[in-house]
KOLMARMI-433918 format. One record per residue: chain; x, y, z of N, C-alpha, C in turn. Coordinates in pm, 1 decimal, m for minus. Example, Ala and Ser with C-alpha at 12.3 -4.5 7.8 and 13.67 -1.06 7.14 Angstrom:
residues 2
+-----+----------+----------+----------+----------+----------+----------+----------+----------+----------+
! mol !       nX !       nY !       nZ !      caX !      caY !      caZ !       cX !       cY !       cZ !
+-----+----------+----------+----------+----------+----------+----------+----------+----------+----------+
!   A !   1319.0 !   m569.0 !    780.0 !   1230.0 !   m450.0 !    780.0 !   1320.0 !   m330.0 !    780.0 !
!   A !   1285.0 !   m225.0 !    708.0 !   1367.0 !   m106.0 !    714.0 !   1290.0 !      3.0 !    787.0 !
+-----+----------+----------+----------+----------+----------+----------+----------+----------+----------+
This chain:
residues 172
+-----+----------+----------+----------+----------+----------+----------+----------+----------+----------+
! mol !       nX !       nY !       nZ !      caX !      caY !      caZ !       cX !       cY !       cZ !
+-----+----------+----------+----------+----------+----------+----------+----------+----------+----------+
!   A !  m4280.6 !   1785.7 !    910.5 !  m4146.6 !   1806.2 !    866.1 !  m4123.7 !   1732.0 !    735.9 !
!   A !  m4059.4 !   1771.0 !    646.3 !  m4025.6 !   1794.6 !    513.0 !  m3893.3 !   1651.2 !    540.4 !
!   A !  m3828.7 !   1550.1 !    431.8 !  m3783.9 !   1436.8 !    448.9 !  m3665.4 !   1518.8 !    428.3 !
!   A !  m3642.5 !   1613.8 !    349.6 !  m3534.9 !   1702.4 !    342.0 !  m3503.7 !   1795.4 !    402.3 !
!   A !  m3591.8 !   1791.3 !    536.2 !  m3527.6 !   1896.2 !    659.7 !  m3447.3 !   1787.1 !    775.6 !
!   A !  m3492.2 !   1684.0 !    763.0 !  m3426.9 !   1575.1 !    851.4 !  m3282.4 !   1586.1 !    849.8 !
!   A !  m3193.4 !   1625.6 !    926.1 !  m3039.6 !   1594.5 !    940.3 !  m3031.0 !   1427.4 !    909.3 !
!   A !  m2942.4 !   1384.6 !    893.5 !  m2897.2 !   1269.3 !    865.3 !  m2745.9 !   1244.6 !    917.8 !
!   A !  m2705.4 !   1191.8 !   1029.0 !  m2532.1 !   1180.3 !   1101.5 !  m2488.2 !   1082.5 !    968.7 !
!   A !  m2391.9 !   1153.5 !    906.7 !  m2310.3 !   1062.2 !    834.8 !  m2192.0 !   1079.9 !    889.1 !
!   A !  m2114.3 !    951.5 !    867.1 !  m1926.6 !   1024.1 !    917.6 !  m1878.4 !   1081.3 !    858.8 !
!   A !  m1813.5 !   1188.3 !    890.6 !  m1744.2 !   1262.9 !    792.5 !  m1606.7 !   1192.6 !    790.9 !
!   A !  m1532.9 !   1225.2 !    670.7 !  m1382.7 !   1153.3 !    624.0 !  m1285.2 !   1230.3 !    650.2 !
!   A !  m1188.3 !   1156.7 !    716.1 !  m1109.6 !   1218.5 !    808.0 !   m943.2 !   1240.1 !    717.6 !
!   A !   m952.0 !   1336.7 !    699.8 !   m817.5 !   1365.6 !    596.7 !   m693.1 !   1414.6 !    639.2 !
!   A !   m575.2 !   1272.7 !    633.5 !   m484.6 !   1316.2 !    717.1 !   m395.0 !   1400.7 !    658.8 !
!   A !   m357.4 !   1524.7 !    702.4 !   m286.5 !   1618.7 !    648.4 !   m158.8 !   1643.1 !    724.6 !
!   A !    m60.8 !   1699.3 !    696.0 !     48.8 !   1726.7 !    772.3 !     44.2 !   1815.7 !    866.5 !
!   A !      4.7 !   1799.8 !    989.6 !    m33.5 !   1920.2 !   1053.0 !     80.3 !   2027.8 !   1089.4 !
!   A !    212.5 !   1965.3 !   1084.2 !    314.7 !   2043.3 !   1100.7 !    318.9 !   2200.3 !   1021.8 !
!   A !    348.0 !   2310.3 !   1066.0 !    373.0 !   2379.5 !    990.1 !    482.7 !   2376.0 !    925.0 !
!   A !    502.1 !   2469.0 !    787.7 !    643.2 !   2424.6 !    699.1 !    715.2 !   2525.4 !    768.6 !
!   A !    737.7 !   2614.2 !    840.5 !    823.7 !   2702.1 !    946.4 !    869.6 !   2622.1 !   1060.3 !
!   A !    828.1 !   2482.9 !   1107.6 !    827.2 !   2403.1 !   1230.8 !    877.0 !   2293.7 !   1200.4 !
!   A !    915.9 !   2264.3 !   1047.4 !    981.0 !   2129.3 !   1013.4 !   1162.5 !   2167.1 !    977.2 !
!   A !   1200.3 !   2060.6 !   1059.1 !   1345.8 !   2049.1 !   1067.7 !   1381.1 !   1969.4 !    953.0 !
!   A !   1482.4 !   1937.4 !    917.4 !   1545.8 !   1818.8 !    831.3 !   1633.2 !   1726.7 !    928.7 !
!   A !   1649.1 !   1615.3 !    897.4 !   1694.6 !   1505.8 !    960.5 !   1837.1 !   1511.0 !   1051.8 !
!   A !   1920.4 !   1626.6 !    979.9 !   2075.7 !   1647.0 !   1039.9 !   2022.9 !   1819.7 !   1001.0 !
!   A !   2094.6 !   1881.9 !   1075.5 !   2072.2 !   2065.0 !   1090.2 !   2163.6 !   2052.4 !    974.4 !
!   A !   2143.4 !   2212.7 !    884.8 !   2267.7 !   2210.3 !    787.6 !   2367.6 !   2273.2 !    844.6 !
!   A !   2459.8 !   2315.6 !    932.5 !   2578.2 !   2293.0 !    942.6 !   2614.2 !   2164.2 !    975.2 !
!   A !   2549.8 !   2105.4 !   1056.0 !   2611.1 !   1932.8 !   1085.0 !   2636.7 !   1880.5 !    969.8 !
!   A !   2522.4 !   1882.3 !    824.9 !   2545.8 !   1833.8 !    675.2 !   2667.7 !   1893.1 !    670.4 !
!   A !   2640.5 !   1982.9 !    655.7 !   2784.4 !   2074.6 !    561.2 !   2935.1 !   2006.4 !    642.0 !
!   A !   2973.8 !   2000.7 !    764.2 !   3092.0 !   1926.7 !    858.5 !   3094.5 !   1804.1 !    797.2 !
!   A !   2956.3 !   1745.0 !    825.5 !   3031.7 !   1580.2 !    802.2 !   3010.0 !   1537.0 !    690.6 !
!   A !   2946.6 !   1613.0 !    580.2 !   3023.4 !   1606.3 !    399.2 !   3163.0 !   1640.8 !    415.0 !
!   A !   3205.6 !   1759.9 !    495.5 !   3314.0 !   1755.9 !    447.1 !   3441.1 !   1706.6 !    478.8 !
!   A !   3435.7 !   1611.1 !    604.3 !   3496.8 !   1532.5 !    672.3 !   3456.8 !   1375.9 !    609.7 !
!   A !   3361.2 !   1385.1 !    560.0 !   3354.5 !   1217.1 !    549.2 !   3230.5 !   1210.8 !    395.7 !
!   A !   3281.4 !   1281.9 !    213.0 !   3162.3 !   1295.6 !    153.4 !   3056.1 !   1206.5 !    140.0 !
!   A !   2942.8 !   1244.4 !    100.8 !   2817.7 !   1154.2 !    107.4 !   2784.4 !   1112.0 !    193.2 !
!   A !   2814.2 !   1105.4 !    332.4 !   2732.9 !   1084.3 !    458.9 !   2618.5 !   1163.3 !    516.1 !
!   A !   2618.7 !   1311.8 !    471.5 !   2545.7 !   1386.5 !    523.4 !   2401.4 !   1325.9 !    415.5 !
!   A !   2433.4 !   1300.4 !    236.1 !   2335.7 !   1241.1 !    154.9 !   2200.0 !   1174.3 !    187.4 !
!   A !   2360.9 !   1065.6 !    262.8 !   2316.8 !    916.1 !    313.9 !   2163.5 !    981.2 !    406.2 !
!   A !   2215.2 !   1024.9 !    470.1 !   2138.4 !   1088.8 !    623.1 !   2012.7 !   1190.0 !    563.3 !
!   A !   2030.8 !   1258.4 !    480.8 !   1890.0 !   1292.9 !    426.5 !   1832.6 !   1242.5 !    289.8 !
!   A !   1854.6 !   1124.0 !    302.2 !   1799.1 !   1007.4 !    173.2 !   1782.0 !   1049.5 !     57.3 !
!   A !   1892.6 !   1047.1 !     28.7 !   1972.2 !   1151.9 !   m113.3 !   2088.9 !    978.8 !   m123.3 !
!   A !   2043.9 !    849.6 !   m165.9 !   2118.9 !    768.0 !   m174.6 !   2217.0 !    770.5 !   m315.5 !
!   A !   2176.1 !    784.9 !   m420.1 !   2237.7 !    838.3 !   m525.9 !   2335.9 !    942.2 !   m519.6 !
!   A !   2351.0 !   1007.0 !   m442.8 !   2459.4 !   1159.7 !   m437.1 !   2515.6 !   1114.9 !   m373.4 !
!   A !   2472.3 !   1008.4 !   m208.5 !   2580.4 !    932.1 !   m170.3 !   2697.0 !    847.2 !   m210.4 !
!   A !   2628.5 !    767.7 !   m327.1 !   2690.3 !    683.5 !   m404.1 !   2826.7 !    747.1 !   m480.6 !
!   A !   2815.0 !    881.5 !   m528.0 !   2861.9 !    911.5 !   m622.1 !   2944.0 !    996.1 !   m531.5 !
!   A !   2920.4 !   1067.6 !   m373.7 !   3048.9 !   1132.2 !   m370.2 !   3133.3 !   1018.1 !   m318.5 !
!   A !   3123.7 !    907.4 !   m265.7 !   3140.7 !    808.5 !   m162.7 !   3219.4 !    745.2 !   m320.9 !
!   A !   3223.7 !    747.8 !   m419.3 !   3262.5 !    682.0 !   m507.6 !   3382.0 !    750.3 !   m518.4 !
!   A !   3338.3 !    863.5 !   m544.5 !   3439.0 !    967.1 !   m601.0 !   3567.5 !    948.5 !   m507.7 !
!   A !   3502.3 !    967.5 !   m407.6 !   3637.2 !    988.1 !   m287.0 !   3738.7 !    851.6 !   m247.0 !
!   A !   3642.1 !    729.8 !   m307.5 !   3757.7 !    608.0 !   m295.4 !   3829.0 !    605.3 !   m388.4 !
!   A !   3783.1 !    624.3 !   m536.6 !   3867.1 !    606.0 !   m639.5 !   3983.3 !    726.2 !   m598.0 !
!   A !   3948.3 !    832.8 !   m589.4 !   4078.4 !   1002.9 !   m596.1 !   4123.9 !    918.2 !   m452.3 !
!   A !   4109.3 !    874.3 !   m342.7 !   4166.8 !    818.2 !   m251.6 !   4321.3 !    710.9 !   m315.2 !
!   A !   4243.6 !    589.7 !   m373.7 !   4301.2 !    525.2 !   m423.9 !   4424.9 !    546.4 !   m549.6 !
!   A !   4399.8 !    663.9 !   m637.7 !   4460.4 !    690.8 !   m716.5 !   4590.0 !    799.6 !   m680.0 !
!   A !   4549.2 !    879.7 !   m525.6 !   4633.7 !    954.3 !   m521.6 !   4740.6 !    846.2 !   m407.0 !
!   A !   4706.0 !    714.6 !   m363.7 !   4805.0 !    624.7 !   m259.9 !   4924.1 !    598.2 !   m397.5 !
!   A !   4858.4 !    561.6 !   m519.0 !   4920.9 !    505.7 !   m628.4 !   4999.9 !    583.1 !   m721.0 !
!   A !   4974.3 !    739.4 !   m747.9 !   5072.6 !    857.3 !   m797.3 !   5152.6 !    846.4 !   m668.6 !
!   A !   5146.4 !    856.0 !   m538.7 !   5274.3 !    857.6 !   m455.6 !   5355.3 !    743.0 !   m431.9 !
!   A !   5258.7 !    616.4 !   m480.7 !   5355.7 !    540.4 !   m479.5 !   5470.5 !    565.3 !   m633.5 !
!   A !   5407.3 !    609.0 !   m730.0 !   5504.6 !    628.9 !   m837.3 !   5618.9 !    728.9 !   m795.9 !
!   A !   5554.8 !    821.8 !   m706.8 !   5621.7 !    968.9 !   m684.6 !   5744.4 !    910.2 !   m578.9 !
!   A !   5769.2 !    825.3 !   m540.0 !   5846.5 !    773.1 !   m424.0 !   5975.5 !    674.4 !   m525.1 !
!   A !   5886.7 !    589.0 !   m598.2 !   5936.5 !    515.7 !   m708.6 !   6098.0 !    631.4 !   m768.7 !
!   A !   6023.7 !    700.5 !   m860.8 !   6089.4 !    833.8 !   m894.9 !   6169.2 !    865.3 !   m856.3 !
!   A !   6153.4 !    924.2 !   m684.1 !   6241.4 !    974.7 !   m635.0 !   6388.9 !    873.4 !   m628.5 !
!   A !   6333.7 !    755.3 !   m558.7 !   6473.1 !    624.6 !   m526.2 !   6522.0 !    636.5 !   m691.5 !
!   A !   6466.4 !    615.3 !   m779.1 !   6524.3 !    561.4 !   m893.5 !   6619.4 !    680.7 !   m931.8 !
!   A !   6596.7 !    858.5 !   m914.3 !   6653.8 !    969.6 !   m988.0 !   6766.1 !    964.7 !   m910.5 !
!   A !   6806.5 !    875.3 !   m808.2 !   6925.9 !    888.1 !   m755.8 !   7000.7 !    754.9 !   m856.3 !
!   A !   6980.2 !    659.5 !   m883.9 !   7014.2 !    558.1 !   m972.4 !   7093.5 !    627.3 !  m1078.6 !
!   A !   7170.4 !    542.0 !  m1129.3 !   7240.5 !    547.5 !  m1281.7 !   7291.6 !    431.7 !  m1336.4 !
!   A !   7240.7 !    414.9 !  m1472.3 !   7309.7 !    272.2 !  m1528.7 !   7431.0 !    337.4 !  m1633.2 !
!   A !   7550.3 !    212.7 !  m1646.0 !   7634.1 !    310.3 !  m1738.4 !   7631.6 !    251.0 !  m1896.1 !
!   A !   7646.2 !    318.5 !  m1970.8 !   7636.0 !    276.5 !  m2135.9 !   7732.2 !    287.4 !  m2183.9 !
!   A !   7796.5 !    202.0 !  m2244.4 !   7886.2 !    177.1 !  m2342.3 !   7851.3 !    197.8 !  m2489.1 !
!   A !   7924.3 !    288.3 !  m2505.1 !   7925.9 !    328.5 !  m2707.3 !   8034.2 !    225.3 !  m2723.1 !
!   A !   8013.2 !    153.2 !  m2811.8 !   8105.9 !     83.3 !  m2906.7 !   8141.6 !    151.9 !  m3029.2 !
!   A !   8291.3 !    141.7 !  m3056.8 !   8329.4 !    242.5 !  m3157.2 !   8229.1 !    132.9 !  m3289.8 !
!   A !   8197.3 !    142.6 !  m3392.8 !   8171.3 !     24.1 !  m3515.0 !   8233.5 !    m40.4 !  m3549.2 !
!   A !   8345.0 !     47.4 !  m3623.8 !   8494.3 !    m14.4 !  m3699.1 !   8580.8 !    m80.3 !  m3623.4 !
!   A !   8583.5 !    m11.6 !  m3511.1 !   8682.9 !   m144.7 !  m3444.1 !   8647.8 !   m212.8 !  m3274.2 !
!   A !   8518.9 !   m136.1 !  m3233.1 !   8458.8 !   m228.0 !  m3124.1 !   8527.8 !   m211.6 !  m2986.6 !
!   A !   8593.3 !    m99.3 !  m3054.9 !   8646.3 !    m12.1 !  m2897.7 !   8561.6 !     43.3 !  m2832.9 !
!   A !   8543.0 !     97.0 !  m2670.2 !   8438.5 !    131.2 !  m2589.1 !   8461.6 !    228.6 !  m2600.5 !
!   A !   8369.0 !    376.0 !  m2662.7 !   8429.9 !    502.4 !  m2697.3 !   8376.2 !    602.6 !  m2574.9 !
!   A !   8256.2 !    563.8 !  m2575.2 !   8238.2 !    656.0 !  m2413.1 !   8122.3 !    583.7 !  m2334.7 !
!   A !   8162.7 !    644.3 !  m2258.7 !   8089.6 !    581.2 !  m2101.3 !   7980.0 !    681.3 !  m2079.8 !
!   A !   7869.7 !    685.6 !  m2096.5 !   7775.0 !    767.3 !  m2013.6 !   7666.9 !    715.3 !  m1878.3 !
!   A !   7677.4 !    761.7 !  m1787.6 !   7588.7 !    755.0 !  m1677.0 !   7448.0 !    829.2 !  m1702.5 !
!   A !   7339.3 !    731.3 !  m1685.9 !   7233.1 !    788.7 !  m1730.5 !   7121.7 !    737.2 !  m1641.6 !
!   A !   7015.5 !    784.5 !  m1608.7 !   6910.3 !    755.0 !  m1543.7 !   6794.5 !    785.4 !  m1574.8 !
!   A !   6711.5 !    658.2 !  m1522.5 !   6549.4 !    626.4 !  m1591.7 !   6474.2 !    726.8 !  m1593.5 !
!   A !   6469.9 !    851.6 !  m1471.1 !   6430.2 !    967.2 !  m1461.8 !   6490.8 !   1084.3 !  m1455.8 !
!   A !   6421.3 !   1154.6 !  m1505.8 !   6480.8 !   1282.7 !  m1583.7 !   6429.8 !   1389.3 !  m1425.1 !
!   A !   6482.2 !   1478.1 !  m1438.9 !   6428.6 !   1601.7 !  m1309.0 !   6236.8 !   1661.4 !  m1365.8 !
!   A !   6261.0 !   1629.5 !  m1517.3 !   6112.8 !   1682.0 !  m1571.7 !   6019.3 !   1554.9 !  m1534.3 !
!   A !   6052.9 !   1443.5 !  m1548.1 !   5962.2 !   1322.2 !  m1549.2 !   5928.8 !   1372.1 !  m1371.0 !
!   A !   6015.3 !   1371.4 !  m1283.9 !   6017.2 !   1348.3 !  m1127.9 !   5901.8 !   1437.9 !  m1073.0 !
!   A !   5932.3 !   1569.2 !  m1168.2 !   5796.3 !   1703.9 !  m1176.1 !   5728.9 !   1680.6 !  m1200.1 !
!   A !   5714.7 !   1592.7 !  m1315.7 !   5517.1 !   1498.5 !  m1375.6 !   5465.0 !   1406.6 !  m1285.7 !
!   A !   5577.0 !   1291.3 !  m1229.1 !   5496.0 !   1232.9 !  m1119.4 !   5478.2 !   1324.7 !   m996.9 !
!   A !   5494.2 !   1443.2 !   m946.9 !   5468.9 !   1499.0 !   m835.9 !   5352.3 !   1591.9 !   m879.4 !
!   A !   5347.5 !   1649.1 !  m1010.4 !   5204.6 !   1722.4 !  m1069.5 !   5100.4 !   1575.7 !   m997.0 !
!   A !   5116.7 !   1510.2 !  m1073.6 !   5015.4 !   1404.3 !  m1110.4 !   4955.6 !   1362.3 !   m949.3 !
!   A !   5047.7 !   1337.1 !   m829.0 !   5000.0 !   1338.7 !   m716.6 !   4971.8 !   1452.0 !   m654.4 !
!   A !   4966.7 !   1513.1 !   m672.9 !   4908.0 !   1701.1 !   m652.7 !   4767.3 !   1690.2 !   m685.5 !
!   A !   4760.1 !   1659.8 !   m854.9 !   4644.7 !   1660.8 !   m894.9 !   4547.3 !   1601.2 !   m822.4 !
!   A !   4562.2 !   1466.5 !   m778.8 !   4479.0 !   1352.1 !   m686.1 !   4449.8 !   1416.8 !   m599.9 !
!   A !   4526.8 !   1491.7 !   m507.9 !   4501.9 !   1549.9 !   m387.0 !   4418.8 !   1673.4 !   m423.2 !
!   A !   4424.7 !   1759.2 !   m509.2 !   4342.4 !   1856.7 !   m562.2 !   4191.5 !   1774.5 !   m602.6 !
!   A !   4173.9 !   1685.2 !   m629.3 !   4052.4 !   1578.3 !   m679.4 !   4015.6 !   1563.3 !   m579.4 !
!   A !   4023.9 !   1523.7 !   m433.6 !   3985.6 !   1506.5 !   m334.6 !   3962.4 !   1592.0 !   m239.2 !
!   A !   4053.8 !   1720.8 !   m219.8 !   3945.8 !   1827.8 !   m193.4 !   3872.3 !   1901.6 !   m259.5 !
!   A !   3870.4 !   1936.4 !   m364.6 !   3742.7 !   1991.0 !   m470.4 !   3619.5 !   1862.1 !   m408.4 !
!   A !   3662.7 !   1709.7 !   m419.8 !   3506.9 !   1617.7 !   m382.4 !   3461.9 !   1670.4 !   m212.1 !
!   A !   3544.2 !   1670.1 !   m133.3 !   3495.6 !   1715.6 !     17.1 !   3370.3 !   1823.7 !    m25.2 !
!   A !   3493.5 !   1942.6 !    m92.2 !   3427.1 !   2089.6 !    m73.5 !   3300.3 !   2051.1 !   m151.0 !
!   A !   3259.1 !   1995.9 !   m246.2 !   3126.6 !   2022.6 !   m382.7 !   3030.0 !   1903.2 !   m249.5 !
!   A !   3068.2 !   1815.5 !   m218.9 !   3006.8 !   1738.9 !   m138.9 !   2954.8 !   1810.4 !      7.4 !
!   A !   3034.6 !   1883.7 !    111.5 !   2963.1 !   1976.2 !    189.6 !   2884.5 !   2047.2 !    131.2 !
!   A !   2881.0 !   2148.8 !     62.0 !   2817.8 !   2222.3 !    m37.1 !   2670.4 !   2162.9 !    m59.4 !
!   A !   2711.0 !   2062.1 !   m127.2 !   2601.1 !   1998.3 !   m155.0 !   2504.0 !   1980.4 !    m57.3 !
!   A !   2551.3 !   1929.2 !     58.5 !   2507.3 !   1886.1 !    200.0 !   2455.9 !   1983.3 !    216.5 !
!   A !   2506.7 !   2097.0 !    220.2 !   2431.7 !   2195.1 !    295.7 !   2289.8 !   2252.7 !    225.8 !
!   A !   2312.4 !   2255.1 !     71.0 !   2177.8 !   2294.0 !     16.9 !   2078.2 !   2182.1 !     20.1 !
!   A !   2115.1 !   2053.4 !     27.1 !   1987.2 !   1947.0 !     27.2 !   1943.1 !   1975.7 !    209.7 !
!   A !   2006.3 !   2002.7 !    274.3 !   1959.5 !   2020.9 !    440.6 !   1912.8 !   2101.5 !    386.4 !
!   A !   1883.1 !   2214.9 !    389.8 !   1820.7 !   2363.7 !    353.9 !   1697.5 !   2322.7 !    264.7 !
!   A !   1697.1 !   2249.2 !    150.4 !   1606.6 !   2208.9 !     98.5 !   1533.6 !   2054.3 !     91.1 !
!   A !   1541.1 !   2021.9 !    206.2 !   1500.1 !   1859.2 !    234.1 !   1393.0 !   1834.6 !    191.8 !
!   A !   1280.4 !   1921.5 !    234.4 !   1112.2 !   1915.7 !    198.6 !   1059.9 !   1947.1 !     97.3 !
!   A !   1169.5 !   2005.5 !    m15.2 !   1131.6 !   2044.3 !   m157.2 !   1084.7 !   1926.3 !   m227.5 !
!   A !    951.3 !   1915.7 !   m252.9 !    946.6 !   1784.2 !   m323.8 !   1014.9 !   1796.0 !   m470.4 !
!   A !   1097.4 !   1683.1 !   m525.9 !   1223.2 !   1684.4 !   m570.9 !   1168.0 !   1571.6 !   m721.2 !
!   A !   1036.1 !   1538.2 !   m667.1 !    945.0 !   1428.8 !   m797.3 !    909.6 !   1495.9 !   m897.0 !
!   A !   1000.7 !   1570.4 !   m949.7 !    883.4 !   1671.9 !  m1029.9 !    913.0 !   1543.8 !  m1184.4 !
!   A !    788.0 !   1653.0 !  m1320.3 !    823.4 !   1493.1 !  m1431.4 !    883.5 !   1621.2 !  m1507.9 !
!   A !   1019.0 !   1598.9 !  m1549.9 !   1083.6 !   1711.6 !  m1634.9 !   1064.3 !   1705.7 !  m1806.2 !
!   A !   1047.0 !   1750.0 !  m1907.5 !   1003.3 !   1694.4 !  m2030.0 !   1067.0 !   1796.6 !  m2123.6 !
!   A !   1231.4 !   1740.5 !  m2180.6 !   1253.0 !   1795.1 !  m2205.0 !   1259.3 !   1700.5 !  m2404.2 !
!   A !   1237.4 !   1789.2 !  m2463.8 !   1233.6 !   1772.2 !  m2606.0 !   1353.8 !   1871.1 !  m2721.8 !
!   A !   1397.6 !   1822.9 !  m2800.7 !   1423.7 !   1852.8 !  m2929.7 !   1421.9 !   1822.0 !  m3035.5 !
!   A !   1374.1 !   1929.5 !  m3102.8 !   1336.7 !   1958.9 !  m3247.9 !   1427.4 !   2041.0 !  m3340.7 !
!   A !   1445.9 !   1925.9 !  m3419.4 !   1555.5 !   1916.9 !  m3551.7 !   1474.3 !   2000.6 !  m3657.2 !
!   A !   1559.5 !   2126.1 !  m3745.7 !   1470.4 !   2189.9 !  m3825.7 !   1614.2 !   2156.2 !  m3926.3 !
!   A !   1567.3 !   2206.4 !  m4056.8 !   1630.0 !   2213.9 !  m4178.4 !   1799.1 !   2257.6 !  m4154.9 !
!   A !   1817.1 !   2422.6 !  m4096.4 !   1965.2 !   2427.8 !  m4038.8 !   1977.6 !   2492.5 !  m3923.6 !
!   A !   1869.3 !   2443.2 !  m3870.2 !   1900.9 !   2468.4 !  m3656.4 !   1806.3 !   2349.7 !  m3597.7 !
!   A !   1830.9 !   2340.2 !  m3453.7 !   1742.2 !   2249.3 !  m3405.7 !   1692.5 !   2348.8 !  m3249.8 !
!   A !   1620.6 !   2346.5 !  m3223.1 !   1571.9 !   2410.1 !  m3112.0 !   1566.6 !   2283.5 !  m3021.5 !
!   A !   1581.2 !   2367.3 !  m2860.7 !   1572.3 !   2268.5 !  m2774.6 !   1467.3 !   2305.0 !  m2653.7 !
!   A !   1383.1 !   2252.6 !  m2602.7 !   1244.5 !   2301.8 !  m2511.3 !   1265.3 !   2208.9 !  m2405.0 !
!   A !   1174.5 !   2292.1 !  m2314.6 !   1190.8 !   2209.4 !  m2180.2 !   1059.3 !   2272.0 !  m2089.7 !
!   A !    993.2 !   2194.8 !  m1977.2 !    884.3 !   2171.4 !  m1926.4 !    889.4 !   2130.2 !  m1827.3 !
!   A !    878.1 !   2186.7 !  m1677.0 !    851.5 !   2105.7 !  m1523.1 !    744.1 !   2158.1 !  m1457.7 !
!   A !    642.9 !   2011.9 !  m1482.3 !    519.3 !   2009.6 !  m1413.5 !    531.2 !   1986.0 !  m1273.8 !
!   A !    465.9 !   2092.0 !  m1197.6 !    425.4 !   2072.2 !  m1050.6 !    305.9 !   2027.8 !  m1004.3 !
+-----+----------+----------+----------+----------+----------+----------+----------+----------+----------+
C-alpha cells in the first residue's frame, strides 16, 4: 500500500451555523403586539427588539410633546380666567387733565384665546402623529428584525464647475 492510500482520521471543524430556518424564526414581540404597545406606550416595542436609538427618540419625543402640551393648557386655562378680566383706563384730557374716557379693556383678545387653543391642539396633534409613526415603526422593525441592518453605506459628493452630483453605495 501506497503512503497516499492510507486514510488518515483528522477532526473535522465543526461550523456553527444557524440551524433555524429563516421561515421558523420569530422576532422577540409578534408584530401586532409591536404595533399596540408603540402605540400605547412609543418606543417600547424598539426597546424590545433592540432598536435602542428609535427608542430614545420616540420616548423623547413623547415627553417633550407630553410636557409642552401640560404647558399650552396651562396657558390655554390662563387665557381663559384672564378673557373674563378687565382693567379700566383713564384718558386724561392734556390741556386740562380732565378724565375724558373710561375704557374697559382686557389682556386677551377672543383672537389671542384662539392662538393659545391652536397652540394646545397642535401639542396634542404632535403626540398622536409620535404614537401613530412609532407603532408603524414597530410594526416594520417586528416584520423585519433579522434583516441584518450593518450594512457600510458610502455615500459621496462631487462638486463640478456648475452642478455637483451626488452618489451612493450599500455593500452587502
Amino acid at each position: 500500500m501506497l503512503t497516499a492510500q492510507i486514510l488518515k482520521s483528522t477532526p473535522i471543524a465543526v461550523v456553527h451555523t444557524d440551524s433555524i430556518a429563516d421561515s421558523l424564526k420569530r422576532p422577540p414581540i409578534s408584530t401586532r403586539r409591536a404595533f399596540l404597545t408603540s402605540l400605547l406606550i412609543p418606543g417600547y416595542a424598539q426597546a424590545r427588539l433592540k432598536r435602542p436609538v428609535a427608542a430614545m427618540v420616540f420616548a423623547t419625543a413623547e415627553i417633550l410633546s407630553l410636557g409642552m402640551a401640560r404647558k399650552a393648557a396651562q396657558d390655554l386655562k390662563e387665557a381663559r380666567d384672564a378673557i373674563k378680566d378687565s382693567t379700566k383706563t383713564v384718558i386724561l384730557d392734556p390741556v386740562s387733565g380732565v378724565p375724558d374716557t373710561v375704557l374697559n379693556t382686557s389682556r386677551f383678545t377672543n383672537a389671542r384665546l384662539r392662538a393659545r387653543r391652536v397652540h394646545y391642539e397642535d401639542w396634542i396633534a404632535a403626540m398622536i402623529f409620535n404614537h401613530l409613526i412609532s407603532s408603524a415603526d414597530a410594526f416594520v422593525s417586528a416584520n423585519l428584525w433579522d434583516f441584518n441592518a450593518n450594512l457600510t453605506p458610502n455615500v459621496s459628493v462631487n462638486p463640478a464647475q456648475k452642478s455637483a452630483s451626488i452618489g451612493g453605495t450599500i455593500t452587502f
